[in-house]
C-alpha positions as CSV (number, residue, x, y, z in Angstrom):
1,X,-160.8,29.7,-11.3
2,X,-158.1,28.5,-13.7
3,X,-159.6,25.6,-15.9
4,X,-157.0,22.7,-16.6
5,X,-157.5,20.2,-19.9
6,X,-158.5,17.7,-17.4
7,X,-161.5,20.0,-16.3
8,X,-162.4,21.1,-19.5
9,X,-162.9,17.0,-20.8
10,X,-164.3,15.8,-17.9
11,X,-167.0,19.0,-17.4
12,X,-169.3,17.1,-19.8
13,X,-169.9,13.8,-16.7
14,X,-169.2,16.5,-13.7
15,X,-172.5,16.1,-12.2
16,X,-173.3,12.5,-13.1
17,X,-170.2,11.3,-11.1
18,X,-171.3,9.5,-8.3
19,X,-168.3,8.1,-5.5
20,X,-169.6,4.2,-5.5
21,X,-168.7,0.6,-4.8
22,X,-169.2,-2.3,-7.2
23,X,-169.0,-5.9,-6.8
24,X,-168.4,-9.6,-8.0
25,X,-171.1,-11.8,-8.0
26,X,-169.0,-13.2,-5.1
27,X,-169.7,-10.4,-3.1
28,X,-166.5,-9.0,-3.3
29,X,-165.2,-5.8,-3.8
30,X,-164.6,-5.4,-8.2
31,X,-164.2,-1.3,-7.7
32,X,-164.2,1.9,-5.6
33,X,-164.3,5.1,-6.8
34,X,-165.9,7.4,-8.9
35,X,-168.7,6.1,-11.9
36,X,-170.7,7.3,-14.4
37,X,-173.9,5.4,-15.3
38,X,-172.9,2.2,-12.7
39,X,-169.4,2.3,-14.7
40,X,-165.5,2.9,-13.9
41,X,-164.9,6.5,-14.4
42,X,-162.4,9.1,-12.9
43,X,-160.1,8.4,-10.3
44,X,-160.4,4.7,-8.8
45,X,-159.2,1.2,-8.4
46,X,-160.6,-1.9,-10.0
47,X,-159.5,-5.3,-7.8
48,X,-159.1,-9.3,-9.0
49,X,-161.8,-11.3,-7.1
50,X,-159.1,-12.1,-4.7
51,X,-159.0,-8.7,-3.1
52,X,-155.6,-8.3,-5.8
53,X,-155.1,-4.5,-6.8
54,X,-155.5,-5.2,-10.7
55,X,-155.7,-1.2,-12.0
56,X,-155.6,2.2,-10.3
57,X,-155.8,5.7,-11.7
58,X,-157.9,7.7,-14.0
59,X,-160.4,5.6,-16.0
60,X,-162.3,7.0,-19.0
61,X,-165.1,5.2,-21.5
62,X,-162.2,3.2,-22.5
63,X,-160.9,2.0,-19.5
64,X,-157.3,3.3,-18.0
65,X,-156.2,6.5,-19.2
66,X,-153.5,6.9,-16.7
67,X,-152.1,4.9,-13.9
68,X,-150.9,1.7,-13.2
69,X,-151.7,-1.7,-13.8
70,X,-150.5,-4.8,-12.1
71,X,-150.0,-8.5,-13.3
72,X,-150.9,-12.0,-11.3
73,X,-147.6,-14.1,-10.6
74,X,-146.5,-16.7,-13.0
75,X,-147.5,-19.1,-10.3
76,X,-151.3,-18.1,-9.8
77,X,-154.0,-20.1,-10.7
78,X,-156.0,-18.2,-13.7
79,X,-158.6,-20.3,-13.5
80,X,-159.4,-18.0,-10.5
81,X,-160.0,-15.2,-13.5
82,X,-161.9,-17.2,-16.4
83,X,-165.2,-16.1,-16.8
């Protein structure tokens, strides 16, 4: 088997990732993908409380290493996204 970077950083959290679901206090749906330790981590997609896409990709212990991230319209209310 032919070992990439990727594999070679990622090798350390290999068998601590676990495919999960996390929420909002809300109940709904913050993120869906892979975690390690009940945080983003690998491929996945993180969401606004409004069921908005707000990140997808690769995350790391730093958040979005690759990927894309998307903006709410001018005309949204952010007070929606105040914690």
């Amino acid at each position: 088997m032919i070992m990439t970077s990727y594999d070679t950083v990622n090798i350390l959290f290999r068998d601590l990732e676990v495919w999960k679901q996390l929420f909002y206090e809300n109940g709904s749906l913050m993120y869906f993908g892979f975690t390690v330790s009940g945080l983003p981590y690998d491929s996945g997609t993180v969401f606004f409380p409004d069921g908005t896409i707000y990140q997808e990709g690769l995350f790391g212990v730093k958040g979005l290493l690759s990927g894309r991230e998307y903006y709410l319209p001018v005309s949204s209310d952010l007070k929606a996204y105040t914690r």
